[in-house]
C-alpha positions as CSV (number, residue, x, y, z in Angstrom):
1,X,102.3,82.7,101.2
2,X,104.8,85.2,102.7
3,X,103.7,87.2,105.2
4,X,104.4,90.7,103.6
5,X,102.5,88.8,100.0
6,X,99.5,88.5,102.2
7,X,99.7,91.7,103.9
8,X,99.7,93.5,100.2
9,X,97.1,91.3,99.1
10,X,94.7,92.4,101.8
11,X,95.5,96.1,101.4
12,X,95.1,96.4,97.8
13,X,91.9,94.3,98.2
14,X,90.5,96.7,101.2
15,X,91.5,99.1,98.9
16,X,89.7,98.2,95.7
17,X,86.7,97.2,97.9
18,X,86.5,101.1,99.4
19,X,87.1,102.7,96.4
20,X,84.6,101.0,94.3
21,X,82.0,101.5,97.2
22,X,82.6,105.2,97.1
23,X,82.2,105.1,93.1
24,X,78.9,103.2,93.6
25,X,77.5,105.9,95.8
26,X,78.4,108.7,93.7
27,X,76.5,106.6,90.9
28,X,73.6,106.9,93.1
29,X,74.1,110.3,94.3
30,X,74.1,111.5,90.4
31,X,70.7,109.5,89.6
32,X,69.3,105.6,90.8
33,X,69.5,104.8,86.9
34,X,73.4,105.1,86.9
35,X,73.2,103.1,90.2
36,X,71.3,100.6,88.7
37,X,72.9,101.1,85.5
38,X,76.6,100.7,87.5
39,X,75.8,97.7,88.9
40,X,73.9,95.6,86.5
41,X,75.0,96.9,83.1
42,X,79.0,95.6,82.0
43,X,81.1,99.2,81.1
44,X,78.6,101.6,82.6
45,X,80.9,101.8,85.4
46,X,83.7,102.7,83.0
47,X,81.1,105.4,80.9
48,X,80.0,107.1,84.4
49,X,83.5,107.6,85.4
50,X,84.2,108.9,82.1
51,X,81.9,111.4,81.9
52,X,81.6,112.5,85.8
53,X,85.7,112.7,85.7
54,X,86.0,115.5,88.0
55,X,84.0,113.8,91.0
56,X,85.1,109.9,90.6
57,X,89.1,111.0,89.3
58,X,90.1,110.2,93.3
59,X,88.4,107.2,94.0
60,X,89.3,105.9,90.8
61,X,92.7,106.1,90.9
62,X,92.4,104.5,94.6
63,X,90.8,101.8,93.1
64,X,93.9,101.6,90.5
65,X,96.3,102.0,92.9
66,X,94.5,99.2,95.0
67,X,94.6,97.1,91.9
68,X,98.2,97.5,91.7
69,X,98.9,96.6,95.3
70,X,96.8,93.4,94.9
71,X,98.3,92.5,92.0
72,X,101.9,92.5,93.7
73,X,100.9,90.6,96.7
74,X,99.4,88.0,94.4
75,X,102.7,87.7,92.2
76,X,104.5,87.8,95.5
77,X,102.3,85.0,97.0
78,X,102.2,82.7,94.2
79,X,105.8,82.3,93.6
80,X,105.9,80.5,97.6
81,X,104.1,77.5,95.9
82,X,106.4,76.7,93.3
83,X,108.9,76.9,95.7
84,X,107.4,74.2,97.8
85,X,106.4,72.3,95.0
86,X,108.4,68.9,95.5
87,X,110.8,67.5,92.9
């Protein structure tokens, strides 16, 4: 894996992580049942951003972006491995 695959990698994962932190404590902030709620119940994530738009449009679209930048380093990282792959 390329240096420049991995650095990306780690960004967009440092990213993701950070954003999604901040989203879980503004889950908490708004009530402990949407903490709960974010972190045991599949979409509630999705529904709380949904509906508390105006305070989780930043840190959601960190955690895009963040997605994005992962996703690149991992294309970018996996292609070194069929490269090396022997013949």
């Amino acid at each position: 894996m390329s240096t420049v695959a991995m650095g990306l990698f780690a960004i967009g994962m440092v990213t993701m992580i950070g954003a999604g932190l901040v989203l879980l404590v503004k889950a908490f902030q708004t009530s402990v049942l949407w903490g709960l709620g974010y972190i045991f119940v599949p979409f509630v994530s999705l529904i709380f951003v949904i509906l508390h738009w105006q305070d989780t449009k930043k840190p959601f679209l960190y955690l895009l972006a963040g997605a994005v930048v992962f996703a690149i380093g991992a294309a970018l990282g996996g292609t070194g491995a069929v490269e090396l792959a022997p013949t």
